[in-house]
Residue, then its C-alpha position, 0 to 999 in steps of 0.5 A: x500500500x502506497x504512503x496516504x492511502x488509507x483503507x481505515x485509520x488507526x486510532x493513536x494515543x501519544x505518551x509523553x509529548x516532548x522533543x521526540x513528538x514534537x519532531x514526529x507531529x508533521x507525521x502524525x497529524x498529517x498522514x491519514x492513516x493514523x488519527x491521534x485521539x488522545x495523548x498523556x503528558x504531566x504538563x498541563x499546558x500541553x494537554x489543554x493544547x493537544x486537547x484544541x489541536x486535535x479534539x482528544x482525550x487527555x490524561x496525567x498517567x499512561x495507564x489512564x490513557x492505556x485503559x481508554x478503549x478509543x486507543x489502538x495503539x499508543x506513541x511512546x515517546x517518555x525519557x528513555x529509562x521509562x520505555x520498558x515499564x510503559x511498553x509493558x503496561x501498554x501491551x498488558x491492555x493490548x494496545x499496539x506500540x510505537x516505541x521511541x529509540x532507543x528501545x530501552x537502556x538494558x537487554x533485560x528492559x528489552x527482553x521484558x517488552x519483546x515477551x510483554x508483546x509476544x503475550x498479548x499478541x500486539x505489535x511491536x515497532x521501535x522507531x523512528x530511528x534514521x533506518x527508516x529513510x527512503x534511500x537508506x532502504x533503497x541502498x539496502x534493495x539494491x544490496x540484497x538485490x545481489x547486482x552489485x555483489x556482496x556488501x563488503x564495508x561499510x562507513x558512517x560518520x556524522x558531526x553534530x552540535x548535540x552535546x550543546x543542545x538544552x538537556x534535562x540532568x538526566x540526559x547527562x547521564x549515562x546511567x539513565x540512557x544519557x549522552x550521544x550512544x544511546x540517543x545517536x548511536x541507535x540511529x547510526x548503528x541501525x543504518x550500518x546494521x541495515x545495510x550490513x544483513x543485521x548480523x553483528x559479530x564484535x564491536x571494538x570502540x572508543x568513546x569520549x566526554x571531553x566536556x567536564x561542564x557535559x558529563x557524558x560520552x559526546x563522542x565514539x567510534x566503533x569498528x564492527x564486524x558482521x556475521x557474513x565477513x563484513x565490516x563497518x565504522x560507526x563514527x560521530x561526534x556531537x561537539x558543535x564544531x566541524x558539521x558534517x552537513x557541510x558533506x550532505x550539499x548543507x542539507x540538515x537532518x530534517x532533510x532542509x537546506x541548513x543557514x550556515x550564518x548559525x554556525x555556534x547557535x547552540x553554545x550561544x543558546x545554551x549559555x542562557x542557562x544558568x543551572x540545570x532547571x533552567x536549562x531543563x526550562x530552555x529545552x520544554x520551551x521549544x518543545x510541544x505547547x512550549x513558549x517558543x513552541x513553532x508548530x512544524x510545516x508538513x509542506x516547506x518552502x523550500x521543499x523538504x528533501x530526505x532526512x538523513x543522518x551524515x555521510x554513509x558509504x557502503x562498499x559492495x564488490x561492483x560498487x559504492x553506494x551513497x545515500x543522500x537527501x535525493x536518493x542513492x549515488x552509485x558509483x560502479x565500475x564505468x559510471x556515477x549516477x543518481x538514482x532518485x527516490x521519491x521523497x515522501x509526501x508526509x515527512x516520516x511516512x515510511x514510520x506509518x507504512x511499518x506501523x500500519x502494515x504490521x497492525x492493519x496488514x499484519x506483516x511482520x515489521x523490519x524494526x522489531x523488538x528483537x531488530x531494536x535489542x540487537x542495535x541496543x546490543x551493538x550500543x552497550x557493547x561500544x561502552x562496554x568496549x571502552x570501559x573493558x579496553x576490548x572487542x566485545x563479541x555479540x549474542x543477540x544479532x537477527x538478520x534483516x527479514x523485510x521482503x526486499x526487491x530484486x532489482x537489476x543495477x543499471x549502469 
C-alpha cells in the first residue's frame, strides 16, 4: 500500500509529548492513516493544547490513557529509562506500540517488552530511528538485490552540535540512557546494521566526554564486524564544531537546506542557562505547547528533501553506494549516477507504512523488538568496549527479514 492511502485509520494515543513528538507531529497529524485521539503528558499546558489541536482525550498517567478503549495503539515517546515499564503496561491492555529509540537502556528492559508483546499478541515497532529513510532502504534493495555483489564495508560518520543542545540532568547521564550512544548511536548503528544483513559479530570502540561542564560520552567510534565477513565504522561526534552537513550539499537532518550564518547557535543558546532547571526550562520551551513552541510545516518552502543522518558509504564488490537527501549515488565500475527516490509526501511516512502494515496488514515489521535489542546490543557493547579496553563479541544479532526487491543495477 502506497504512503496516504488509507483503507481505515488507526486510532493513536501519544505518551509523553516532548522533543521526540514534537519532531514526529508533521507525521502524525498529517498522514491519514493514523488519527491521534488522545495523548498523556504531566504538563498541563500541553494537554489543554493537544486537547484544541486535535479534539482528544487527555490524561496525567499512561495507564489512564492505556485503559481508554478509543486507543489502538499508543506513541511512546517518555525519557528513555521509562520505555520498558510503559511498553509493558501498554501491551498488558493490548494496545499496539510505537516505541521511541532507543528501545530501552538494558537487554533485560528489552527482553521484558519483546515477551510483554509476544503475550498479548500486539505489535511491536521501535522507531523512528534514521533506518527508516527512503534511500537508506533503497541502498539496502539494491544490496540484497545481489547486482552489485556482496556488501563488503561499510562507513558512517556524522558531526553534530548535540552535546550543546538544552538537556534535562538526566540526559547527562549515562546511567539513565544519557549522552550521544544511546540517543545517536541507535540511529547510526541501525543504518550500518541495515545495510550490513543485521548480523553483528564484535564491536571494538572508543568513546569520549571531553566536556567536564557535559558529563557524558559526546563522542565514539566503533569498528564492527558482521556475521557474513563484513565490516563497518560507526563514527560521530556531537561537539558543535566541524558539521558534517557541510558533506550532505548543507542539507540538515530534517532533510532542509541548513543557514550556515548559525554556525555556534547552540553554545550561544545554551549559555542562557544558568543551572540545570533552567536549562531543563530552555529545552520544554521549544518543545510541544512550549513558549517558543513553532508548530512544524508538513509542506516547506523550500521543499523538504530526505532526512538523513551524515555521510554513509557502503562498499559492495561492483560498487559504492551513497545515500543522500535525493536518493542513492552509485558509483560502479564505468559510471556515477543518481538514482532518485521519491521523497515522501508526509515527512516520516515510511514510520506509518511499518506501523500500519504490521497492525492493519499484519506483516511482520523490519524494526522489531528483537531488530531494536540487537542495535541496543551493538550500543552497550561500544561502552562496554571502552570501559573493558576490548572487542566485545555479540549474542543477540537477527538478520534483516523485510521482503526486499530484486532489482537489476543499471549502469
Amino acid at each position: 500500500m502506497e504512503s496516504g492511502v488509507a483503507e481505515r485509520r488507526i486510532h493513536l494515543g501519544a505518551v509523553g509529548l516532548g522533543r521526540a513528538f514534537t519532531l514526529m507531529l508533521p507525521t502524525l497529524g498529517a498522514d491519514p492513516r493514523v488519527q491521534l485521539v488522545a495523548a498523556a503528558d504531566p504538563r498541563e499546558e500541553a494537554r489543554r493544547r493537544f486537547e484544541t489541536d486535535f479534539a482528544g482525550k487527555t490524561y496525567t498517567s499512561v495507564e489512564d490513557l492505556c485503559d481508554d478503549p478509543a486507543v489502538e495503539a499508543v506513541y511512546i515517546a517518555t525519557p528513555h529509562q521509562h520505555h520498558a515499564r510503559h511498553v509493558q503496561i501498554a501491551a498488558a491492555r493490548g494496545k499496539h506500540v510505537l516505541v521511541e529509540k532507543p528501545m530501552a537502556i538494558t537487554l533485560d528492559q528489552c527482553a521484558a517488552m519483546i515477551e510483554a508483546a509476544h503475550c498479548a499478541r500486539i505489535h511491536l515497532v521501535v522507531g523512528h530511528s534514521h533506518s527508516f529513510n527512503a534511500p537508506i532502504r533503497r541502498t539496502r534493495e539494491l544490496i540484497a538485490g545481489g547486482a552489485v555483489g556482496s556488501i563488503n564495508m561499510i562507513h558512517a560518520l556524522n558531526y553534530t552540535d548535540y552535546v550543546y543542545r538544552p538537556r534535562r540532568p538526566e540526559e547527562l547521564d549515562t546511567a539513565q540512557g544519557g549522552g550521544v550512544v544511546f540517543s545517536q548511536a541507535a540511529h547510526q548503528i541501525d543504518i550500518v546494521r541495515l545495510l550490513g544483513g543485521g548480523k553483528v559479530r564484535s564491536v571494538r570502540a572508543a568513546t569520549r566526554a571531553w566536556d567536564p561542564s557535559r558529563p557524558t560520552e559526546g563522542a565514539y567510534s566503533a569498528f564492527l564486524t558482521f556475521e557474513n565477513g563484513a565490516f563497518g565504522s560507526a563514527t560521530y561526534s556531537g561537539y558543535a564544531h566541524f558539521d558534517s552537513d557541510e558533506l550532505n550539499g548543507w542539507i540538515g537532518e530534517m532533510g532542509l537546506p541548513k543557514d550556515r550564518s548559525r554556525y555556534g547557535d547552540a553554545r550561544r543558546v545554551l549559555r542562557q542557562a544558568k543551572d540545570a532547571e533552567s536549562e531543563a526550562l530552555l529545552k520544554g520551551a521549544r518543545n510541544y505547547a512550549g513558549r517558543n513552541y513553532v508548530p512544524p510545516e508538513v509542506v516547506p518552502s523550500p521543499p523538504r528533501l530526505h532526512q538523513h543522518f551524515g555521510l554513509v558509504i557502503a562498499s559492495c564488490e561492483h560498487a559504492d553506494l551513497r545515500p543522500t537527501s535525493e536518493g542513492v549515488m552509485i558509483y560502479c565500475d564505468d559510471g556515477v549516477r543518481l538514482e532518485g527516490v521519491p521523497v515522501p509526501a508526509i515527512p516520516r511516512a515510511e514510520v506509518i507504512d511499518e506501523l500500519y502494515a504490521a497492525i492493519a496488514k499484519g506483516h511482520p515489521p523490519l524494526h522489531s523488538g528483537q531488530w531494536a535489542m540487537a542495535t541496543l546490543e551493538v550500543c552497550l557493547a561500544i561502552l562496554q568496549s571502552q570501559r573493558d579496553k576490548n572487542e566485545v563479541t555479540l549474542h543477540h544479532q537477527c538478520a534483516v527479514v523485510e521482503p526486499v526487491k530484486h532489482e537489476a543495477l543499471r549502469a
